[in-house]
C-alpha positions in Angstrom: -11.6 -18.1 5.5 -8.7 -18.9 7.1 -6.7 -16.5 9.5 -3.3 -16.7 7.7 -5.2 -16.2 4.6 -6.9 -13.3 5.8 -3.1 -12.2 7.0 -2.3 -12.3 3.7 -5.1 -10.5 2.0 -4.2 -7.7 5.0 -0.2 -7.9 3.2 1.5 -9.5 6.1 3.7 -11.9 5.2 6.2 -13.9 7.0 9.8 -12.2 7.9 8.5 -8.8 7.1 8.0 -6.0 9.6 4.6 -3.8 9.0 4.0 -0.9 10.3 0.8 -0.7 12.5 -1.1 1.0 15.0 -0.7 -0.8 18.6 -3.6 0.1 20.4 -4.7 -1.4 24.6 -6.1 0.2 27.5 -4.1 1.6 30.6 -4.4 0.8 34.3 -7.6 3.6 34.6 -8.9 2.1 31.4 -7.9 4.9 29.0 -6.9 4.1 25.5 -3.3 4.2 24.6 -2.3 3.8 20.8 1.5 4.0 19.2 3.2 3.0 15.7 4.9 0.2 15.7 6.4 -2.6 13.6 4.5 -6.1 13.3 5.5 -9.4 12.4 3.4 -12.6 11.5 5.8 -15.7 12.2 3.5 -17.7 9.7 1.7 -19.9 12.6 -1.1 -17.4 12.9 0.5 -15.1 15.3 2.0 -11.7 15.5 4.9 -10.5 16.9 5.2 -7.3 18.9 8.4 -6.1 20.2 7.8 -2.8 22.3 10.6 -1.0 24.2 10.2 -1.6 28.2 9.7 1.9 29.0 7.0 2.5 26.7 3.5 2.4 27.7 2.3 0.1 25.2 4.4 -2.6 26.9 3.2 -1.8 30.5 -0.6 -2.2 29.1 0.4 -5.6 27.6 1.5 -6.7 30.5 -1.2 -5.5 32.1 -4.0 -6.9 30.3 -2.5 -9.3 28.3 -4.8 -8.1 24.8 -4.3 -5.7 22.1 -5.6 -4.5 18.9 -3.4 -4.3 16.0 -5.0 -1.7 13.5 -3.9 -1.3 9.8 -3.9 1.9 8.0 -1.9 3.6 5.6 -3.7 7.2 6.9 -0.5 9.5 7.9 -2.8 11.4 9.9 -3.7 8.8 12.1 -0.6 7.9 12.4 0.0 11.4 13.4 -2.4 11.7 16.2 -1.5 8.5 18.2 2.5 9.7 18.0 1.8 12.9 19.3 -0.8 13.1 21.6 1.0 15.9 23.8 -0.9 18.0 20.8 -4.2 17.3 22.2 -4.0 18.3 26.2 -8.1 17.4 26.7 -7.1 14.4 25.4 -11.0 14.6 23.6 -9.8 14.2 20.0 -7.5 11.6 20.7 -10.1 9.8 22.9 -13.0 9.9 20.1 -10.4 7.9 17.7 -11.6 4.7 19.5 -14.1 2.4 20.2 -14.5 -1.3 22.2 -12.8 -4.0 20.3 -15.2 -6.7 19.8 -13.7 -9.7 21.7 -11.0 -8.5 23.9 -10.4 -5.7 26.7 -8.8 -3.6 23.8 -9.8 -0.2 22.6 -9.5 0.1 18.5 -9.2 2.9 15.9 -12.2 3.6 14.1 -11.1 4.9 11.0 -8.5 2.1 10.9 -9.2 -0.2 7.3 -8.3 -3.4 9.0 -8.2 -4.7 12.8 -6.2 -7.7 14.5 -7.4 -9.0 17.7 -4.6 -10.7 19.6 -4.0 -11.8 23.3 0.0 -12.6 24.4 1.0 -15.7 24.8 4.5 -15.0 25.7 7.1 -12.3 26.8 10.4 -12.4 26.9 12.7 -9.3 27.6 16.3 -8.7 26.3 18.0 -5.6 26.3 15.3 -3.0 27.2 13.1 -4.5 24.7 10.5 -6.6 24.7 9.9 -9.8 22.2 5.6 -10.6 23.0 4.4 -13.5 21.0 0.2 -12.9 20.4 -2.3 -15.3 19.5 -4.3 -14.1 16.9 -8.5 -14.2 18.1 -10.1 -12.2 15.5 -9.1 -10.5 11.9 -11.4 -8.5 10.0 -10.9 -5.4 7.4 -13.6 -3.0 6.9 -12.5 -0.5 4.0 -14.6 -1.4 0.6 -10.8 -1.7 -1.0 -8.8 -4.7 0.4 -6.2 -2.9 3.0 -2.4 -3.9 3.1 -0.5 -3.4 5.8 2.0 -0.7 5.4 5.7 -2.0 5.1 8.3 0.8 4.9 10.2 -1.0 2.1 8.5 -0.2 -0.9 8.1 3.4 0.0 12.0 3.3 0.7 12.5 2.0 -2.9 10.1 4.2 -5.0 12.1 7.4 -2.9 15.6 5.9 -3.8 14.8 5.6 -7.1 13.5 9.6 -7.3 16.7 9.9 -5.5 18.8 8.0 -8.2 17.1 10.0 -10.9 18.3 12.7 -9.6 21.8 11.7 -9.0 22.8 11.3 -12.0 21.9 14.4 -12.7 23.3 15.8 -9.9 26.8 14.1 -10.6 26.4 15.3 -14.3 26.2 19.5 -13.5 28.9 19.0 -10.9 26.9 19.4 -7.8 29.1 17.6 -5.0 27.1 18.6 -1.7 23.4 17.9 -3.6 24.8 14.8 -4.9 26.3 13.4 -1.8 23.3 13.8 0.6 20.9 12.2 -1.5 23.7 9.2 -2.0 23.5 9.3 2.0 20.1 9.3 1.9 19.5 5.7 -0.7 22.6 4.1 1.8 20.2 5.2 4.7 17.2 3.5 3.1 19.2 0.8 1.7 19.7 -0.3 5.5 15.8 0.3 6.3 15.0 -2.1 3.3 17.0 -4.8 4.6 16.2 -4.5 7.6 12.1 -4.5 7.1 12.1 -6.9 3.8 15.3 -8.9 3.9 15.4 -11.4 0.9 13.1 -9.7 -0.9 12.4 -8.0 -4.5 12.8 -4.8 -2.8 16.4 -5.6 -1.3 17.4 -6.9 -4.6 16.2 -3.6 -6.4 17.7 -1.9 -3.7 20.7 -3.5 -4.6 20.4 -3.0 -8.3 19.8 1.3 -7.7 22.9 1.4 -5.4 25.1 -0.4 -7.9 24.5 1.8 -10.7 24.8 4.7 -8.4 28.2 3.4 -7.5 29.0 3.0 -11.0 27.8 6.3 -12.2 29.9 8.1 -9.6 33.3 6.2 -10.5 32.5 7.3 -13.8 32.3 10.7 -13.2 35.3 10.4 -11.2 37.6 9.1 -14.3 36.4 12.0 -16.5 36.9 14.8 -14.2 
């Protein structure tokens, strides 16, 4: 098998940020893991673009290696966000083990894990754009994983949202109607941004125009 096919087994796809687990080992060879959006360029390589201050980007530079772990478990992504939670640092620490060919720690629990070593940084901004080579793919869940991309969730919440809208607009309820109007714009702009050209911008589109259209209605009968 292929690596971009197993990339697209995983869900990554071309032009689409996923959200992942960024794991790498510190100057005293502790693990470090963080969230943080992905992208596959489609030449079987990954794209990670840390902030300069974080400590993810210091350990890339550093060791030049990191583990991309897949998961769509909020508690894991809950333990590697806020570590300050776990002072011994003996929880955190027994989330990992040795990745197999690089100087990377990985999750264990994670369904999926991506290999990569960087093959290019280049620094704009305070951010950083690091271009990985892809060395070794492999899931492990019994159910084919999928990387976790924020748009879909962002659509199935806007359309709960829309439901509710119109329902909202219907009973007269200005404040409750207005933030959850706030809140489709707001993921509107996240769907764009994480799956531009997509089915999910175009639905995206499709549940803000009938929003727009059920609110100029209400306007001409009231």
């Amino acid at each position: 098998m292929s690596i971009m096919n197993t990339l697209f087994d995983l869900g990554l796809v071309k032009d689409r940020i996923f959200e992942t687990i960024v794991s790498t080992y510190d100057s005293n060879g502790e693990p470090n893991a963080a969230p943080m959006g992905v992208m596959t360029d489609g030449v079987q390589r990954l794209i990670i673009e840390p902030y300069i201050t974080t400590q993810t980007y210091r350990n890339l530079v550093l060791h030049r290696c990191a583990v991309v772990n897949i998961t769509s478990e909020p508690v894991i992504y809950y333990e590697t966000s806020f570590k300050e939670d776990d002072p011994d640092k003996r929880a955190f620490l027994n989330l990992f083990e040795k990745a197999d060919l690089i100087n990377a720690p990985r999750l264990r629990d994670a369904d999926a894990y991506i290999e990569v070593k960087v093959r290019q940084i280049d620094v704009k901004k305070g951010r950083a754009k690091v271009l990985c080579g892809i060395e070794k793919v492999y899931p492990v869940a019994k159910i084919p994983p999928k990387a976790y991309c924020r748009a879909p969730f962002a659509v199935i919440e806007s359309i709960i949202h829309a439901t509710k809208i119109k329902v909202f607009l219907s009973n007269g309820e200005k404040e409750r109607t207005k933030e959850l109007i706030n809140l489709v714009k707001h993921y509107g702009v996240l769907v764009r941004k994480t799956a531009p050209d997509s089915v999910y911008t175009n639905m995206m589109k499709g549940i803000l125009e009938k929003i727009e259209a059920w609110t100029k209605a209400k306007k001409r009968f009231t």
